[in-house]
LOMAR-863731 format. One record per residue (C-alpha): x, y, z; residue in one letter. Coordinates in steps of 0.2 Angstrom, whole numbers, padded with zeros to 4 digits, always signed. Example, Ala and Ser with C-alpha at 12.3 -4.5 7.8 and 13.67 -1.06 7.14 Angstrom:
REM residues 2
+0062-0022+0039a;+0068-0005+0036s;
REM end
This chain:
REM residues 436
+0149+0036+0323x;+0154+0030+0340x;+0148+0046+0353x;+0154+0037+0366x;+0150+0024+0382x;+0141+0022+0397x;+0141+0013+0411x;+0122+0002+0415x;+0114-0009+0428x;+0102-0020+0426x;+0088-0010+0437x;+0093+0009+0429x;+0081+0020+0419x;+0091+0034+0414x;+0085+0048+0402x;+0100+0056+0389x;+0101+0067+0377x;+0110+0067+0360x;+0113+0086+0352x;+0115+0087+0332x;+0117+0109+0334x;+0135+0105+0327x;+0131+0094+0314x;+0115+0102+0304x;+0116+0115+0293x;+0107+0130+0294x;+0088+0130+0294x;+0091+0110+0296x;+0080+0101+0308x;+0077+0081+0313x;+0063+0073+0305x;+0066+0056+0316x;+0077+0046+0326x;+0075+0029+0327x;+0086+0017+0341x;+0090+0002+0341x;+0102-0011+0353x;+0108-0025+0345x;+0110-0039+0363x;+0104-0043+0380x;+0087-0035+0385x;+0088-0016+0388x;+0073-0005+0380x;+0073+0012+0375x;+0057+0022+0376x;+0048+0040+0377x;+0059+0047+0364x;+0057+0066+0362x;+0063+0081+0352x;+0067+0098+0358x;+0055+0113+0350x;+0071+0118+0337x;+0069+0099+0334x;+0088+0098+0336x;+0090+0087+0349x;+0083+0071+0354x;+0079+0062+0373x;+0076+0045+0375x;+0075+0034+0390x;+0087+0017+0394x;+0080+0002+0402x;+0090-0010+0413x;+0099-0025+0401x;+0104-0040+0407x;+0120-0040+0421x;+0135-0043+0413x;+0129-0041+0394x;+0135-0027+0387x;+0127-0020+0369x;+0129-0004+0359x;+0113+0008+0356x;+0110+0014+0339x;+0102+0028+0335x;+0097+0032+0314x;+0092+0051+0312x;+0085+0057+0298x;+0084+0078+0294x;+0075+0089+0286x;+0086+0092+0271x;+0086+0073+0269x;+0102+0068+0277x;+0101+0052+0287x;+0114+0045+0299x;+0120+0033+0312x;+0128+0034+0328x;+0134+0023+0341x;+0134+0021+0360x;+0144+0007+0368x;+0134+0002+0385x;+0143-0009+0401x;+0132-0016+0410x;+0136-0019+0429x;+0138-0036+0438x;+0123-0033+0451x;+0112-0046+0458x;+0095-0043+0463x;+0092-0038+0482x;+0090-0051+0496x;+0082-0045+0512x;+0087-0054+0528x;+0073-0065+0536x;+0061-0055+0548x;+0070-0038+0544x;+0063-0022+0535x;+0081-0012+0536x;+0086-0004+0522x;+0091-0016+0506x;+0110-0020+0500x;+0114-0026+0484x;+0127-0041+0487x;+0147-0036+0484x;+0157-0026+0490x;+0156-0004+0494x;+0156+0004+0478x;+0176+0013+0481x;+0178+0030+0474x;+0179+0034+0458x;+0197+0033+0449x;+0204+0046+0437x;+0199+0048+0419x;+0209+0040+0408x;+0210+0045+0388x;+0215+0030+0378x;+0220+0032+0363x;+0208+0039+0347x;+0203+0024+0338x;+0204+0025+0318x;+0189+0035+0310x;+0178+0023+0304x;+0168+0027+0286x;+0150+0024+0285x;+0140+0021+0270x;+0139+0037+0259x;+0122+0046+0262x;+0111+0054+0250x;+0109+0070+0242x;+0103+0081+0253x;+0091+0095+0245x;+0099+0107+0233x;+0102+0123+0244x;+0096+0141+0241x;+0107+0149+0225x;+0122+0160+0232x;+0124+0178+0230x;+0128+0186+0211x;+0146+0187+0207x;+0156+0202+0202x;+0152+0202+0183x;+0167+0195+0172x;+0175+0207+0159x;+0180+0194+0149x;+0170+0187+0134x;+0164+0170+0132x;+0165+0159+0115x;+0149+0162+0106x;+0138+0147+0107x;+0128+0137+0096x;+0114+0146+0086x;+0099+0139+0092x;+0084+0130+0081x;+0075+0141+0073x;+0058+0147+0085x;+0040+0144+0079x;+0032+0157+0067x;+0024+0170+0079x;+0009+0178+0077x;+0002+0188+0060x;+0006+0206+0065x;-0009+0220+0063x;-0012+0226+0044x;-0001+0242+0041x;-0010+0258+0037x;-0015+0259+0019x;-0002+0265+0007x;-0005+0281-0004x;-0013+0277-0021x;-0001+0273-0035x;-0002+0281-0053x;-0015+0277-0064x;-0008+0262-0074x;-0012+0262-0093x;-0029+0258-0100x;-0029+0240-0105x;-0034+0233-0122x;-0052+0233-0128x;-0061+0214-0127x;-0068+0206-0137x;-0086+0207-0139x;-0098+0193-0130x;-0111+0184-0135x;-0128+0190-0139x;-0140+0184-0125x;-0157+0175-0128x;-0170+0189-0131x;-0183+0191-0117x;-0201+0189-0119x;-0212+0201-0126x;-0225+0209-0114x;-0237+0213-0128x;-0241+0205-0146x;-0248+0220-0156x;-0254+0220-0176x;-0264+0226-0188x;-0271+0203-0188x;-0276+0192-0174x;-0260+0183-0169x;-0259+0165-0175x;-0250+0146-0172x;-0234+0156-0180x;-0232+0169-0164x;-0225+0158-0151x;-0209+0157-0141x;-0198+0157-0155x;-0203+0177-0156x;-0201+0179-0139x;-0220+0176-0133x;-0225+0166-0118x;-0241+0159-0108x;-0248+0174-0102x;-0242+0185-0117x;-0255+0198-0120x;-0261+0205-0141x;-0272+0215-0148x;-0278+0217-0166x;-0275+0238-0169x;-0288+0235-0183x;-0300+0228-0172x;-0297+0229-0153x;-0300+0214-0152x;-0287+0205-0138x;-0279+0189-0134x;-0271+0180-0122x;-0257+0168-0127x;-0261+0151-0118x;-0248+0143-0125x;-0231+0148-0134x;-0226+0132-0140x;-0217+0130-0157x;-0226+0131-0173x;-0242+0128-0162x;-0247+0143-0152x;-0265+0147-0145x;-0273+0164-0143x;-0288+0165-0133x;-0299+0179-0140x;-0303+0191-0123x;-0320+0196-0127x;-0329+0207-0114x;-0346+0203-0116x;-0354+0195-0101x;-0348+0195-0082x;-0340+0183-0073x;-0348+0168-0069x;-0351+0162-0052x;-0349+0144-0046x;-0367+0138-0037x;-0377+0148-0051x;-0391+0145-0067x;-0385+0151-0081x;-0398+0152-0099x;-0387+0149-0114x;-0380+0162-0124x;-0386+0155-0142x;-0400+0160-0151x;-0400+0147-0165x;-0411+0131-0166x;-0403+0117-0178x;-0409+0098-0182x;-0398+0086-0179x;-0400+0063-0181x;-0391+0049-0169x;-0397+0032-0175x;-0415+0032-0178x;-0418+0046-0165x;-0415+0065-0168x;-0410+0082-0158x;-0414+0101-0157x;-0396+0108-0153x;-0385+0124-0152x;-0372+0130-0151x;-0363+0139-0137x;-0344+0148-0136x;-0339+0153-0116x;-0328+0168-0112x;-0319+0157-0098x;-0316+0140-0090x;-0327+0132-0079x;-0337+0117-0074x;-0353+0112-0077x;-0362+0098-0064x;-0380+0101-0069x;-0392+0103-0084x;-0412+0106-0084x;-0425+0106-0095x;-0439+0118-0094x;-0458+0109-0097x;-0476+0117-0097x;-0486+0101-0100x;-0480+0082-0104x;-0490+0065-0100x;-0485+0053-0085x;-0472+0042-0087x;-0461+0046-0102x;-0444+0052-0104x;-0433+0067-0107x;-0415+0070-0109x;-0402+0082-0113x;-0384+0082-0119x;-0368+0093-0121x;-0355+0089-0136x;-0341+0093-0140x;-0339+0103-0158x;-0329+0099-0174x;-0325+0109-0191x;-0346+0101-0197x;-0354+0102-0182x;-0357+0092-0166x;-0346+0077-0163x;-0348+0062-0152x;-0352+0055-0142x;-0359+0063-0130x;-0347+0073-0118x;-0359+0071-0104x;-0379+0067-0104x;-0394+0067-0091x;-0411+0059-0089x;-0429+0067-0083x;-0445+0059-0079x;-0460+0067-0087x;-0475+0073-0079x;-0471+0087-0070x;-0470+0106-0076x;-0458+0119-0073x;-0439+0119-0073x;-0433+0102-0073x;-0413+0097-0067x;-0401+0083-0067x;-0384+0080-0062x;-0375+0076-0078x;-0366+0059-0081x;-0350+0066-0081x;-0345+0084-0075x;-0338+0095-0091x;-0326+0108-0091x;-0327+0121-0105x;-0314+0131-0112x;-0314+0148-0118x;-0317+0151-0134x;-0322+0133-0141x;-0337+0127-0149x;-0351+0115-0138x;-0369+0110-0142x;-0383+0108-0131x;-0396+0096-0138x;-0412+0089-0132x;-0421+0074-0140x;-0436+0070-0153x;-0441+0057-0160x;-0452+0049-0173x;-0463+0041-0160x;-0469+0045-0146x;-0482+0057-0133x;-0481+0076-0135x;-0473+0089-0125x;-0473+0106-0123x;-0457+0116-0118x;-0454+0132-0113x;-0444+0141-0126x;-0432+0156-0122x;-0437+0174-0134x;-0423+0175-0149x;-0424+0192-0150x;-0424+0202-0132x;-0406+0199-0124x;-0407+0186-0109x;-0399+0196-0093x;-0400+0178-0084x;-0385+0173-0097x;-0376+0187-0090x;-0377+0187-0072x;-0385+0172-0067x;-0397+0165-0053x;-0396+0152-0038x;-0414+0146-0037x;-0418+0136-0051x;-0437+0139-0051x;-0436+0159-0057x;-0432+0151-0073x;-0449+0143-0074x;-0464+0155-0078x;-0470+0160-0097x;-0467+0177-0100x;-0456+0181-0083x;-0446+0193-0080x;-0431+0179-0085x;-0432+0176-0104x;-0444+0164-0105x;-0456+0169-0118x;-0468+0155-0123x;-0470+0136-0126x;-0466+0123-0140x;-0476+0107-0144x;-0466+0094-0149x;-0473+0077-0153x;-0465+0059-0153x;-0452+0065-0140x;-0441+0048-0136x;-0425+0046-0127x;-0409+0046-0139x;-0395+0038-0139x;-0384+0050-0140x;-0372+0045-0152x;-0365+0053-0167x;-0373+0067-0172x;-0376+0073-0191x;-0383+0089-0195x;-0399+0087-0207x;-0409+0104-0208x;-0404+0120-0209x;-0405+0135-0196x;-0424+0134-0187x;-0433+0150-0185x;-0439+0141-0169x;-0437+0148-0153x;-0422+0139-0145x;-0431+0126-0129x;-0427+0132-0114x;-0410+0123-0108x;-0401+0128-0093x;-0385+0124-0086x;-0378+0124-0067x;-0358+0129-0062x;-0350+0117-0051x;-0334+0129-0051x;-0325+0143-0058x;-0312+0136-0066x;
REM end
């Protein structure tokens, strides 16, 4: 938009002002105006704003005489409106100033007086010129409510259907309805397995025939009512059940102790060439034996002793030998030896201890254990092996046997030969490794 013209020299620096007031809206201010002329060499500079940043000053520089330009200035606003006005400049026909030679008077510009200023004329208003549109300002602050309409719009569209809200809290509890009829009777379940029996009790030991079938288990206990004897079931399995017989004769034994047989008897048995005095011993519990010695009053230098432990079958002793050990003669006393193999006995079964003779050989004398006065030291034990060793002590030991042609067995099969020996059994004892 064209605000109007001005009238220049080349030498002017002239300060104006362009006022938007009339043209912004309310609450509008100017963000920037940029200037530009487009000929000759005028500048514009020191551009400023008023402090309601509604009006803008600038300063106009000279221009070259006789070349006129327009100045145009591009405002931007606030609300984002932009435009671009126009102001058409003439520049004056004025040379620069010449001094006369060797005078300092005052300086004339060259022409003629400036005359007096003519009356304004009006032309005539050129046509309104359209500039390119500008953009859209900002949306403005939403207008007072409108008196309410007492005429009913169409009903719209029903909308899609919202997301299912939130479970609601539980309700309180209703009141108890009546009491429905009684349903009909089931039918009748299986039976279930029957549970073991604690106790096995009878007028006869239990047998192979008293196993799980009947409810028993490993750790089942019986008693005989005829008896009092009782058992202890080891194993329940079919057709084959074990019964330990709980006899509560001797006390517990006790690992690291010396123990004197509990039999009394003396048989004769033969391995090859060789043969034994033996027999036999049944333990209350399960343990292990490491050791085995042999008690000795007098026998010559240099020869040899041994003891075994067998196992038992429905005849006798069976081999070979479950474990065997080895003495040198010559000394007296208590003799031990750790056993060839370590053996474990279990309650209520059938060993034999044997020691050898032969048909050859030097004579020995043992110590032999009394077979009539019960031996405490088969009951309770002792850790030192050489309380075992004196005739006539306080221990069992009673006297001494002679046995000639004493030689080392073999220790193979053994067959029973001889009947029961009114001999006192030799003195044999063994040592506990560890209970069981």
């Amino acid at each position: 938009m064209l605000l109007g013209t001005l009238n220049s020299a080349p030498s002017n620096r002239l300060q104006y002002t362009i006022d938007y007031r009339e043209w912004l809206d309310r609450g509008e201010t100017l963000v920037s105006v940029v200037f530009s002329v487009d000929a000759g060499t005028a500048t514009i500079d020191t551009v400023s704003y008023n402090p309601s940043a509604t009006e803008v000053r600038f300063f106009l520089n000279g221009g070259a005489a006789s070349v006129d330009y327009n100045i145009f200035a591009f405002a931007t606003t606030s609300f984002g409106q932009q435009r671009t006005d126009q102001i058409a400049v003439n520049v004056a026909n004025q040379a620069p100033p010449i001094a006369p030679a060797g005078n300092t008077g005052p300086v004339y510009f060259l022409g003629g007086q400036t005359g007096p200023t003519g009356q304004a004329g009006t032309g005539p208003t050129g046509p309104f010129g359209t500039g390119p549109t500008g953009p859209t300002g900002l949306t403005g602050p939403t207008g007072l409510q409108g008196a309410a309409s007492t005429v009913t719009g169409p009903t719209g569209y029903t909308g899609l259907q919202g997301s299912t809200g939130p479970t609601g809290y539980t309700g309180l509890q209703g009141s108890t309805g009546p009491t429905g009829y009684t349903g009909l009777q089931g039918t009748t379940g299986n039976t279930g397995p029957t549970g073991p029996a604690q106790t096995y009790s009878g007028t006869s030991d239990p047998g192979i025939a008293n196993d799980n079938t009947q409810g028993y288990s490993a750790g089942s206990v019986g008693i005989n009512t005829n008896t009092g004897s009782l058992f202890i079931c080891r194993s329940a399995a079919t057709g084959a059940a074990v019964w330990d017989r709980k006899v509560q004769f001797n006390a517990q034994k006790v690992a690291g102790r010396w123990y004197w047989p509990d039999g009394i008897y003396l048989l004769t048995a033969t391995s090859g060439i060789s043969s034994a005095l033996l027999w036999p011993m049944v333990f209350e519990e399960r343990f292990t034996i490491d050791q085995v010695a042999i008690g000795i009053i007098s026998s010559p230098t240099g020869g040899t002793g041994s003891a075994a432990i067998y196992a038992s079958s429905a005849t006798g002793p069976t081999g070979p030998a479950l474990a065997t050990m080895q003495i040198s003669l010559g000394t007296t006393g208590m003799i031990g030896a750790t056993l060839s193999a370590t053996v474990q006995v279990e309650p209520g079964t059938v060993y034999w201890f044997a020691s050898g003779i032969g048909a050859s050989g030097p004579s020995v004398n043992f110590l032999v254990l009394d077979s009539v006065l019960p031996l405490y030291l088969s009951r309770i034990g002792t850790t030192t092996l050489g309380n075992l060793g004196a005739v006539n002590n306080a221990f069992g030991v009673k006297g001494s046997l002679s046995v000639s042609n004493v030689v080392l067995p073999t220790w193979g099969t053994m067959g029973l030969t001889g009947a029961e020996s009114s001999s006192q059994p030799i003195a044999v004892a063994y040592h506990i490794s560890s209970v069981p």
